[in-house]
Each structure stands twice: as C-alpha cells, then as structure tokens.
FIDREN-78937 format. One record per residue (C-alpha): y, x, z negated; residue number from 1; residue in one letter. Coordinates in steps of 0.05 Angstrom, whole numbers. Layout:
FIDREN-78937
NODE     c2     c1     c3 num residuo
NODE      Y      X      Z NUM       a
...
//
This chain:
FIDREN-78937
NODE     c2     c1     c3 num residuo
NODE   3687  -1028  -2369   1       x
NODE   3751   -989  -2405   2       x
NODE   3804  -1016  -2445   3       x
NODE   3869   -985  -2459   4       x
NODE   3898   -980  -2517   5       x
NODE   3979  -1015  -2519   6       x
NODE   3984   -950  -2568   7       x
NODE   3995   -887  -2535   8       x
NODE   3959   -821  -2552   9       x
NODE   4013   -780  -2588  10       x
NODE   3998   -711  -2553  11       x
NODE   3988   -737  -2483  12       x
NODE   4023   -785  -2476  13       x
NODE   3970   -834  -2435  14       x
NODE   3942   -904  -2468  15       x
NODE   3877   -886  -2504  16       x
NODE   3824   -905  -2466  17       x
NODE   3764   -939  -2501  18       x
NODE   3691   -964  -2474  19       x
NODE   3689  -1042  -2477  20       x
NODE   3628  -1083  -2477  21       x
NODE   3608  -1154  -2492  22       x
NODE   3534  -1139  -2482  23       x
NODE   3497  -1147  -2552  24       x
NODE   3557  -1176  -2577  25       x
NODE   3572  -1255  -2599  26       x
NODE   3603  -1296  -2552  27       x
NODE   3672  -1278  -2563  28       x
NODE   3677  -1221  -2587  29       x
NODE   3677  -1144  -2562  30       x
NODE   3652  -1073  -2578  31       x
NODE   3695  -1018  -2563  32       x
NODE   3677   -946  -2565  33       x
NODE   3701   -878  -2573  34       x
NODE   3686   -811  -2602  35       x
NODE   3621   -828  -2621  36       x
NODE   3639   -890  -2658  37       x
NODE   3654   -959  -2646  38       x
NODE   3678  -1025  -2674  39       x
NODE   3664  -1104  -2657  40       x
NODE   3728  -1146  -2644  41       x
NODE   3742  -1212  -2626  42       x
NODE   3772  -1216  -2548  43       x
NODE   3824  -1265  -2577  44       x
NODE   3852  -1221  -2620  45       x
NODE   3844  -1158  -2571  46       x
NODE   3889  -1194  -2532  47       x
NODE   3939  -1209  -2582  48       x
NODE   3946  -1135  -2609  49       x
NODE   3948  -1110  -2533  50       x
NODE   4009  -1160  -2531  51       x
NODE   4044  -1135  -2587  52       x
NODE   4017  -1153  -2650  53       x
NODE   4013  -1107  -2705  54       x
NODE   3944  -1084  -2719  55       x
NODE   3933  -1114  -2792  56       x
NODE   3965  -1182  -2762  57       x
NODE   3912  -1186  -2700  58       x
NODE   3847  -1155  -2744  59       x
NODE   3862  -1164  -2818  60       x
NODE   3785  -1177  -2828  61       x
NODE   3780  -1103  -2805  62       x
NODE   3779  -1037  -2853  63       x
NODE   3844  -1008  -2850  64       x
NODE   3782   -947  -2828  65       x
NODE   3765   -996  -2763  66       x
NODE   3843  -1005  -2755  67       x
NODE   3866   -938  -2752  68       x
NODE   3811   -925  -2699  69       x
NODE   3840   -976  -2666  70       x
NODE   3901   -946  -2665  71       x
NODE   3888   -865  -2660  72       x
NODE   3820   -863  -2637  73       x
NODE   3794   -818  -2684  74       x
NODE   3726   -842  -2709  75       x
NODE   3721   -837  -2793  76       x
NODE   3697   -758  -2794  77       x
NODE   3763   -748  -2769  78       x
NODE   3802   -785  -2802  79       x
NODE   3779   -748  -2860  80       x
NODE   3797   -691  -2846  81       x
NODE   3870   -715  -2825  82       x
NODE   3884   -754  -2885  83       x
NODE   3839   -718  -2936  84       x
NODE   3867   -726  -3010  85       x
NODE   3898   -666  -3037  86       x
//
C-alpha cells in the first residue's frame, strides 16, 4: 500500500508518496517508508497530520529527524547534507 503525504514535494509539485505497512507493526500503528528509511507511526495520528495538523502536534513523541522525513522525505544522510552546520 502507498500513502501520500498532505505535504507536497517542493520541486514537483505531486504529494510524496511513501510505502505503508501494518505488517510487523503493533496494532495501531504504521511503518512508512522511503529512500531507504522508514519510521513507525500511530494510524491515529497519521490521520490527524493528513488532516491538517502540524507535524510536532500529531507526532511530538517523534525526533524532529523522524518529523522532517515525514515532511520532505529525505531519510537522515540527507538531511545532513541539507542542513549541515557551518
């Protein structure tokens, strides 16, 4: 299964698209996947940020790491190398 993102991919344009999966996961919660990394949510607050919650309000037990994947998709390498330290 795919979810899409309520965030939009800045270049394209499109939702991003991420792999979602509840096998191996608690009941009631979620993996979601892309570029080569992935974080566990729970569905209830999935929803709520695909509604229109902010990010920190829906996941605040995330990383703000986890949260910005959420919102970008770019796994942690990447990240890295967007928001290195000067």
């Amino acid at each position: 299964m795919y979810w899409l993102s309520p965030v939009r991919h800045f270049v394209t344009g499109f939702p991003l698209e991420y792999v979602y999966s509840t096998i191996g996961c608690q009941p009631g919660y979620a993996q979601l996947a892309r570029n080569n990394y992935s974080v566990i949510v729970n569905v209830k607050a999935l929803l709520a940020y695909k509604k229109g919650a902010m990010v920190q309000d829906a996941f605040p037990e995330l990383s703000a790491t986890d949260r910005e994947f959420l919102i970008t998709g770019m796994n942690p390498e990447e990240q890295a190398k967007v928001f290195k330290e000067e």
